[in-house]
C-alpha positions, 0 to 999 in steps of 0.5 A: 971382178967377174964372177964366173957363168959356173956358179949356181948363184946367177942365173945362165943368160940366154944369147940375144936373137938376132934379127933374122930370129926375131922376124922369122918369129913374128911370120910364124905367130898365127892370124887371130880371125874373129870366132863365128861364136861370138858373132851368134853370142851378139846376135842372140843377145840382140834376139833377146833384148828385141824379144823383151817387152817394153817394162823389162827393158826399161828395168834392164836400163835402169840398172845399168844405168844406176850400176854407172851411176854408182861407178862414177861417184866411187870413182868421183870419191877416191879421187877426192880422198886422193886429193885430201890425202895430198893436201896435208903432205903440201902444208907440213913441207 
Protein backbone atom coordinates (compact mmCIF):
# COMPACT_ATOMS: atom_id res chain seq x y z
CA UNK A 1 0.00 0.00 0.00
CA UNK A 2 1.24 3.61 -1.27
CA UNK A 3 0.96 6.20 0.96
CA UNK A 4 0.02 9.36 -0.70
CA UNK A 5 3.27 12.32 -1.14
CA UNK A 6 0.12 14.72 1.03
CA UNK A 7 0.42 13.59 4.20
CA UNK A 8 2.56 15.41 6.53
CA UNK A 9 4.24 12.18 8.06
CA UNK A 10 7.01 11.56 5.17
CA UNK A 11 9.08 14.14 4.02
CA UNK A 12 8.57 15.59 0.26
CA UNK A 13 11.75 13.66 -1.75
CA UNK A 14 13.39 16.18 -4.12
CA UNK A 15 13.78 14.83 -7.87
CA UNK A 16 16.87 13.29 -8.70
CA UNK A 17 19.61 15.65 -11.16
CA UNK A 18 20.38 14.66 -13.99
CA UNK A 19 23.56 14.43 -15.63
CA UNK A 20 23.91 17.76 -17.28
CA UNK A 21 22.69 19.30 -13.59
CA UNK A 22 25.37 17.72 -11.88
CA UNK A 23 28.30 18.77 -14.30
CA UNK A 24 27.24 21.94 -14.53
CA UNK A 25 27.44 22.06 -10.58
CA UNK A 26 30.78 20.85 -10.43
CA UNK A 27 32.08 23.80 -13.28
CA UNK A 28 30.49 26.28 -10.99
CA UNK A 29 32.38 25.32 -7.48
CA UNK A 30 35.38 27.78 -7.45
CA UNK A 31 39.19 26.91 -7.49
CA UNK A 32 40.42 26.96 -3.87
CA UNK A 33 44.16 28.60 -4.57
CA UNK A 34 46.43 28.46 -1.71
CA UNK A 35 46.24 31.91 0.69
CA UNK A 36 49.28 33.97 0.54
CA UNK A 37 48.66 34.12 4.36
CA UNK A 38 49.54 31.09 5.04
CA UNK A 39 52.70 31.33 3.22
CA UNK A 40 53.81 34.33 5.71
CA UNK A 41 52.45 32.14 8.86
CA UNK A 42 55.14 29.50 7.83
CA UNK A 43 57.77 31.91 6.90
CA UNK A 44 57.30 33.85 10.01
CA UNK A 45 57.04 30.64 12.19
CA UNK A 46 60.64 29.63 10.55
CA UNK A 47 61.88 33.65 11.21
CA UNK A 48 61.21 32.59 14.67
CA UNK A 49 62.55 28.99 15.18
CA UNK A 50 65.71 30.44 13.32
CA UNK A 51 65.96 33.38 15.58
CA UNK A 52 65.56 31.03 18.89
CA UNK A 53 69.17 30.34 20.38
CA UNK A 54 70.28 26.99 20.71
CA UNK A 55 68.67 26.13 24.90
CA UNK A 56 65.13 27.22 23.65
CA UNK A 57 65.03 25.18 20.65
CA UNK A 58 66.50 22.24 22.47
CA UNK A 59 63.29 22.59 24.95
CA UNK A 60 61.04 23.65 22.09
CA UNK A 61 62.22 19.75 20.91
CA UNK A 62 61.88 18.02 23.79
CA UNK A 63 58.51 18.91 24.34
CA UNK A 64 57.36 17.88 21.21
CA UNK A 65 58.99 15.09 21.47
CA UNK A 66 57.87 13.67 24.93
CA UNK A 67 54.08 15.24 23.63
CA UNK A 68 54.81 12.13 20.92
CA UNK A 69 56.06 10.17 23.22
CA UNK A 70 53.09 10.31 25.37
CA UNK A 71 50.83 9.84 22.43
CA UNK A 72 52.17 6.60 21.54
CA UNK A 73 51.71 4.82 24.72
CA UNK A 74 48.10 6.00 24.92
CA UNK A 75 47.61 4.76 21.86
CA UNK A 76 49.89 1.71 22.72
CA UNK A 77 47.27 1.27 25.93
CA UNK A 78 44.06 1.52 24.33
CA UNK A 79 44.90 -1.04 21.99
CA UNK A 80 46.11 -3.15 24.69
CA UNK A 81 42.78 -3.02 26.46
CA UNK A 82 41.01 -3.40 23.11
CA UNK A 83 42.80 -6.72 22.71
CA UNK A 84 41.92 -7.47 26.69
CA UNK A 85 38.51 -6.55 26.13
CA UNK A 86 38.29 -9.29 23.08
CA UNK A 87 40.04 -11.84 24.79
CA UNK A 88 37.42 -13.08 27.73
CA UNK A 89 34.58 -12.66 24.79
CA UNK A 90 36.88 -15.60 22.76
CA UNK A 91 36.68 -17.89 25.78
CA UNK A 92 32.97 -17.60 27.03
CA UNK A 93 32.14 -18.73 23.16
Amino acid sequence: MRHSASTLDEPIRQPKKTREQMVHAIQRKPIVVADSNSYCLCSCRYKKIKALDPETKFKNAKRRFQEAYQQNEKAKRRRTIQVLEMIPNQRNA
